[in-house]
N, C-alpha and C positions, 0 to 999 in steps of 0.2 A: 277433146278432153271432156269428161262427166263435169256437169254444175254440182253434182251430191258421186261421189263414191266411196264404196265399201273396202275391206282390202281384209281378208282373213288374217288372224292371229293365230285362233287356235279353234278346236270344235265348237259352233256357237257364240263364237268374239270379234268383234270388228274392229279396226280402225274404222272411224267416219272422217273422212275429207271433203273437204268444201271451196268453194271459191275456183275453181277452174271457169276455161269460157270456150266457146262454141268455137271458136276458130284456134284453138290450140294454142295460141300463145300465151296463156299463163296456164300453169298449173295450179293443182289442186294443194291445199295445204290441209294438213292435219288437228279437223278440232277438237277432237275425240280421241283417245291413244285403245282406248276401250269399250267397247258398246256390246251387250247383250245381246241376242236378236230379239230377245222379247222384249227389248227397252229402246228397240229403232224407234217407232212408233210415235213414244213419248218423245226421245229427245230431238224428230222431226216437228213436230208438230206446232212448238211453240215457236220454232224459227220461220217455219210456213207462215203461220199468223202475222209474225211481226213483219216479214217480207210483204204482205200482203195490204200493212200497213203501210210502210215506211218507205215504200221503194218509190225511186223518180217512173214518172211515165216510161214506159217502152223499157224499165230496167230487167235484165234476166237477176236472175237468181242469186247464181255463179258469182257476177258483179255487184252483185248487193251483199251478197256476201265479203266479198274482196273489198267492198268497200267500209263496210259498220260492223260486221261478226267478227271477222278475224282481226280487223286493227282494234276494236274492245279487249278481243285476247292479250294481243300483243301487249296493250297496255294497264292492262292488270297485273302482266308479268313483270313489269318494270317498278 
């Protein structure tokens, strides 16, 4: 499974997913229902950064993800 994938909607629209891992057993979840292609760019960017910050040693992406992006989500929505 993709650490980042796209998933068409419509001409120009993505879903963006995130959090998958290298060996297939978690998949991707949904953090984006919407993205542009000309606003990939931006709304990769800052999460690269932070990753880039915040991640433990040897963490991929995927699992940084899974770990601080999408449970932030989760719990914003609650």
């Amino acid at each position: 499974m993709a650490e980042i994938a796209f998933v068409g909607k419509a001409p120009g629209r993505y879903q963006l997913w995130l959090g998958g891992n290298a060996s297939g057993t978690r998949l991707n979840r949904v953090w984006k229902d919407v993205v542009k292609d000309a606003e990939i760019e931006q709304e990769l960017r800052p999460l690269l950064a932070r990753y880039a910050k915040e991640r433990n040693a040897g963490e991929r992406f995927g699992d940084w993800c899974d770990r601080i992006v999408l449970n932030e989500q989760v719990a914003a929505a609650n």
